[in-house]
C-alpha positions as CSV (number, residue, x, y, z in Angstrom):
1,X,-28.8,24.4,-37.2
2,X,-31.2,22.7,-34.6
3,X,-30.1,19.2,-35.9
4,X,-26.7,19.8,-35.5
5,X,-27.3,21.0,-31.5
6,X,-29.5,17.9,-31.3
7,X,-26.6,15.8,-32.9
8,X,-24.3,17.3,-30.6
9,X,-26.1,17.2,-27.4
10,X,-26.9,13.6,-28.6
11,X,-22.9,12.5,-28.9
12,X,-22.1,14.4,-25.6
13,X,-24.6,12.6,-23.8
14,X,-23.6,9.2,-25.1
15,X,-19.9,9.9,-24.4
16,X,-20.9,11.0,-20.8
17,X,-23.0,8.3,-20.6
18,X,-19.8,5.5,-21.7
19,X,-17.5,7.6,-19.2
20,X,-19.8,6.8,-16.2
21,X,-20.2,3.2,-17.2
22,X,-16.3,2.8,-17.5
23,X,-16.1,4.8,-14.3
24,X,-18.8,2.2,-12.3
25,X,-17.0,-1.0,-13.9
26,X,-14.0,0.8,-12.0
27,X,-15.8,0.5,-8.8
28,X,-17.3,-3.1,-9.8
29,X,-13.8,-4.4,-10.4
30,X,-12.6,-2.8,-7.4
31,X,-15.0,-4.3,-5.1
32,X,-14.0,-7.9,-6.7
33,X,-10.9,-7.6,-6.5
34,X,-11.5,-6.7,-2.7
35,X,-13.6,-9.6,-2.0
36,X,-11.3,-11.8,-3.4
37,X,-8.4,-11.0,-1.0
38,X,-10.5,-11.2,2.2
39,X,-11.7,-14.7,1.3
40,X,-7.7,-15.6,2.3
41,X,-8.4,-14.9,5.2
42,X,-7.8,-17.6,7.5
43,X,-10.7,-18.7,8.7
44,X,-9.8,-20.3,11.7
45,X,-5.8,-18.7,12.5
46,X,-3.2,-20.0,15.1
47,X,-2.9,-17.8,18.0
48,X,0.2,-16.0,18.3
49,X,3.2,-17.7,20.3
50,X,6.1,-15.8,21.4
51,X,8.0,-19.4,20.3
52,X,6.7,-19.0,16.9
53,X,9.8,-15.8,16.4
54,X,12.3,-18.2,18.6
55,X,14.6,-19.1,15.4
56,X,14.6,-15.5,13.9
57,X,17.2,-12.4,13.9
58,X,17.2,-11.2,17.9
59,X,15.8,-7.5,15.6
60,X,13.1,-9.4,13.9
61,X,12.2,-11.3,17.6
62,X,12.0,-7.8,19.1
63,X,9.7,-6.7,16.0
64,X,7.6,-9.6,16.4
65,X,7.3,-9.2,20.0
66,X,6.3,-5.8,20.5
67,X,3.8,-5.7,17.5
68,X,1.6,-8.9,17.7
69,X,0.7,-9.5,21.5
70,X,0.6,-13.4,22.8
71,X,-2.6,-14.8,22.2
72,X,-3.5,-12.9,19.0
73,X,-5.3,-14.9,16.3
74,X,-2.7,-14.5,13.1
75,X,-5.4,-12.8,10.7
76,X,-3.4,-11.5,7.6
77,X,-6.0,-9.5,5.7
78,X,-6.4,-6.3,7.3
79,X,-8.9,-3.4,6.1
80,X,-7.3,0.0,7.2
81,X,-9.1,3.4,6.6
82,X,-7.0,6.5,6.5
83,X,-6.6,10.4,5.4
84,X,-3.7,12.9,5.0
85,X,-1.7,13.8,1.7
86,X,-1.2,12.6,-1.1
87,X,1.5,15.0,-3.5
88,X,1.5,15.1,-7.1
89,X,4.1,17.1,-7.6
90,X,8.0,16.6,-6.4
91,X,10.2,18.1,-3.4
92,X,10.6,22.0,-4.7
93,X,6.3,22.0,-5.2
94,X,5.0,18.8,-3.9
95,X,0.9,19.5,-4.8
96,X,-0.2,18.4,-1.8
97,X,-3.7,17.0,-1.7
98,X,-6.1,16.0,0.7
99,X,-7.1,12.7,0.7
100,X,-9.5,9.5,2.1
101,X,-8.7,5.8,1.4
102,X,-9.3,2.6,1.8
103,X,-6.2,-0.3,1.7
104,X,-7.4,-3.7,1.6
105,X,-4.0,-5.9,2.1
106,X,-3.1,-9.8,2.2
107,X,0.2,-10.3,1.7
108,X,1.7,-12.1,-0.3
109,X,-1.5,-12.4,-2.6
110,X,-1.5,-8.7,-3.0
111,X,-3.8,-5.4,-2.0
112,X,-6.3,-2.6,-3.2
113,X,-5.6,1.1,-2.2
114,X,-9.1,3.3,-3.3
115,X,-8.5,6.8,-3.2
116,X,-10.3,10.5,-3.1
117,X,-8.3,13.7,-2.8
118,X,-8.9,17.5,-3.5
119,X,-7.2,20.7,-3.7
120,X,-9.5,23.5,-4.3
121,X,-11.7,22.6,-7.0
122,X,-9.3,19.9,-8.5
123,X,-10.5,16.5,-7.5
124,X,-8.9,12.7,-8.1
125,X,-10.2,9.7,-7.1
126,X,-9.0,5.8,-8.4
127,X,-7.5,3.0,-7.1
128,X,-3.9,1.3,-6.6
129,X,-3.6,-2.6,-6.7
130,X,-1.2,-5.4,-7.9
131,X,-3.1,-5.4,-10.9
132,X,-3.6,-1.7,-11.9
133,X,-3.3,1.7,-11.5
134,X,-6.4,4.0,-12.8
135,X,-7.1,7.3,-11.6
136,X,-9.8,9.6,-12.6
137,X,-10.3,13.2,-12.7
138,X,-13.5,15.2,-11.4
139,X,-14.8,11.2,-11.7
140,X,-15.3,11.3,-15.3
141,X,-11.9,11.8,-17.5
142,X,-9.8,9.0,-17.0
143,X,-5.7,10.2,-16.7
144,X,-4.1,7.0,-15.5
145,X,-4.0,3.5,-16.8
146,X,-1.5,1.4,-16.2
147,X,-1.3,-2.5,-15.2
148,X,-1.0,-6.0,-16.7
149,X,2.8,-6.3,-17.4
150,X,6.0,-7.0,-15.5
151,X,6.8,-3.8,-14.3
152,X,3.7,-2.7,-12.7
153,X,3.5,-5.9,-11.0
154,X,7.1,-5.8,-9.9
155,X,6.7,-2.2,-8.1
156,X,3.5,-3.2,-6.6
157,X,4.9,-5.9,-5.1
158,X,7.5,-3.7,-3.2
159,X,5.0,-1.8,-2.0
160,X,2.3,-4.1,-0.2
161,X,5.4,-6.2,1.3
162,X,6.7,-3.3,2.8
163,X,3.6,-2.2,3.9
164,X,2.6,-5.4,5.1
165,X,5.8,-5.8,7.3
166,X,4.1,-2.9,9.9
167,X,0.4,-2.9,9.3
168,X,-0.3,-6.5,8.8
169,X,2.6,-8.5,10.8
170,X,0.9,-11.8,11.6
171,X,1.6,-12.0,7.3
172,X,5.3,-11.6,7.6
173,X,5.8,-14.6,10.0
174,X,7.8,-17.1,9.1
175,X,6.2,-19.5,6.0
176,X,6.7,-20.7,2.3
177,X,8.6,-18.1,0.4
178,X,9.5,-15.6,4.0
179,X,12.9,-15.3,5.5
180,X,14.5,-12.7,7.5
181,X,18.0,-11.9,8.2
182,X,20.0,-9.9,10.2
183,X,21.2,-6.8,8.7
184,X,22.2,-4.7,12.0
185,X,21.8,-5.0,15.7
186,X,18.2,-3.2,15.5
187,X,17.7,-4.1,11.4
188,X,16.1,-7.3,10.2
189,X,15.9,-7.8,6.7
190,X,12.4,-9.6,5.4
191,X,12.1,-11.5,2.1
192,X,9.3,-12.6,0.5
193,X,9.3,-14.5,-2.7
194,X,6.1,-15.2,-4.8
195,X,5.0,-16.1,-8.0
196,X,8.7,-15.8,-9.8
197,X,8.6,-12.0,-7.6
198,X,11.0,-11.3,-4.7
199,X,11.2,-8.8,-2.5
200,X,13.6,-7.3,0.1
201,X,12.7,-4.6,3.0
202,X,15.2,-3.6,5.7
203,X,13.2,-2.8,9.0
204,X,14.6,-0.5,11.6
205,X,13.5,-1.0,15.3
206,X,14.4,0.6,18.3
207,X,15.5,-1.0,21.4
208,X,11.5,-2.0,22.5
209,X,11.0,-3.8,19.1
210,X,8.9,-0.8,17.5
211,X,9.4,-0.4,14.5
212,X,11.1,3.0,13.6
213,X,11.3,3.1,9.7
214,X,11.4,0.4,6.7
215,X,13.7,0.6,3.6
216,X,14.0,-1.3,0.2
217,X,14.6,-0.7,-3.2
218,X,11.7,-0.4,-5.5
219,X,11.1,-1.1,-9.1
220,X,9.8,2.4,-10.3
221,X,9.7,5.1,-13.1
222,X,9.5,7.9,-10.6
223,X,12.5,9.6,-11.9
224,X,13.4,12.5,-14.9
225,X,14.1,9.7,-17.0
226,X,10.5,7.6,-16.5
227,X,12.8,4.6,-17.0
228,X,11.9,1.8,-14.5
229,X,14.9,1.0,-12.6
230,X,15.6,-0.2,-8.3
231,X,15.6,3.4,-6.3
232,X,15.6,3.5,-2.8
233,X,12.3,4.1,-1.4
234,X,10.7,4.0,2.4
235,X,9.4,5.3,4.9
236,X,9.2,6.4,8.7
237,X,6.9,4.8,11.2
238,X,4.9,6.5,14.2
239,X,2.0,6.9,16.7
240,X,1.4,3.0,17.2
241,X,-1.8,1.7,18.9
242,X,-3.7,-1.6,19.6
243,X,-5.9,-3.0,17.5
244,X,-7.0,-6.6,17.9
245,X,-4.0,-7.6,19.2
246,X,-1.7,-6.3,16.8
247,X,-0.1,-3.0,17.6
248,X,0.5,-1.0,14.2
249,X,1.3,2.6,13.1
250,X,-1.3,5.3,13.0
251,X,1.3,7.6,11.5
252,X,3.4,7.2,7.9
253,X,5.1,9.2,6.1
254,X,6.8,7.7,2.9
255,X,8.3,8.5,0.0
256,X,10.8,7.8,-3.2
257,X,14.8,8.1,-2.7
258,X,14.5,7.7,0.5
259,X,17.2,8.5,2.8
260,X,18.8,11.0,0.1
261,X,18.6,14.6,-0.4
262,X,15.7,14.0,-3.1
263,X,14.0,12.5,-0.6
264,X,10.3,13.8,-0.9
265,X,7.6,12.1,1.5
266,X,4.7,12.0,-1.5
267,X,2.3,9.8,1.2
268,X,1.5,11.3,4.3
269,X,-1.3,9.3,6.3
270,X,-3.1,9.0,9.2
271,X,-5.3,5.8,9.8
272,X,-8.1,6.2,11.2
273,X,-9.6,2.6,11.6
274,X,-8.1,-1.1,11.2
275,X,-9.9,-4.1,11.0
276,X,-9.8,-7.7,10.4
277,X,-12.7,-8.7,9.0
């Protein structure tokens, strides 16, 4: 009977032991994948000239002009910190969490989200990119892992262009592959296109330039039938501040079927620190 506890204790500590080496080669791949983005960083960026928005939409001029301010050297990697909500549920019982992250972001090449959130004594921590999603629970049992094909790709590429359109601008200025048109007399529609992907996202300003709320249609299975198909998705846009010459939101709230009455804002964050590193 002792050998089969010492057996036992044996296995449970070897598959403890593979779970926290899976879990760190999470972490190591993470912190690659980070490192690899900054390095396209421009090393030495124009500086931003109101002339540089001259040919675009008069929405997308009015963007442009009240988020990156003349002078500003175009850096389009940008490190945000942030907290708030993350739900894991839907509108009728959203399972709010609280949560900490990290978003590292260089459009169009693509971005890392890292994540911790808690409700009571449930905890989940992972990490979001244009490569995978992988989620953990209580940091050893693995409940997410997904990547590697066409459609995962597809949706993250919806979301890190429309995220890049109002916390890393000097990214969505004019280039190989981005083109805006006018959609409305305070809309501008961005496209990017890259690596056979393409993108849309309908911004919204108001009569300043600040940008109010963005809108697109995502590739996603976030629906009854987990069938990946375009759904709207978006977001509203508040609290803007200064950093380093660009002046982004502080304050998002987001969410799948946007603008209908399933509309359920799943992402609720407050960033707490941007940088350009």
């Amino acid at each position: 009977m002792s050998a089969m506890y010492l057996l036992a204790g044996v296995l449970v500590l070897t598959a403890l032991s593979l779970l926290v080496l899976w879990r760190v080669r999470d972490h190591w791949s993470d912190a690659s994948l980070i490192k690899g983005l900054q390095k396209t960083q421009p090393s030495t960026p124009d500086k931003f000239d109101p002339a540089m928005v001259d040919c675009l939409p008069e929405p997308a001029q009015r963007y442009f002009l009240y988020t990156i301010a003349p002078g500003t050297p175009l850096k389009t990697v940008v490190d945000l910190r942030m907290s708030g909500r993350f739900g894991m549920g839907d509108k009728t019982s959203p399972g709010y969490m609280r949560m900490i992250a990290r978003q590292v972001m260089a459009m169009p090449e693509g971005f890392v989200w890292k994540m911790r959130a808690r409700r009571g004594v449930l905890a989940i921590s992972g990490s979001d990119s244009h490569r995978w999603t992988r989620f953990w629970v209580m940091g050893l049992l693995p409940v997410a892992r997904l990547g590697g094909d066409a459609d995962h790709a597809r949706s993250a590429f919806g979301r890190y262009v429309a995220e890049a359109v109002f916390w890393a601008p000097a990214s969505a200025l004019p280039a190989p592959g981005i083109s805006w048109t006018r959609v409305g007399p305070d809309c501008a529609r961005l496209t990017v296109n890259h690596n056979g992907l393409q993108q849309s996202v309908d911004l919204y300003v108001n009569e300043h330039g600040q940008p109010t709320e963005v809108r697109f249609e995502r590739w996603s299975n976030a629906n009854p039938q987990k069938q990946h198909r375009l759904q709207p998705f978006g977001g509203y846009l508040s609290e803007f501040r200064w950093f380093e010459g660009f002046r982004l939101p502080t304050h998002v709230e987001a969410g799948n079927q946007f603008t209908t009455d399933e509309y359920f804002p799943f992402f609720i964050a407050d960033i707490t620190d941007v940088s350009f590193h």
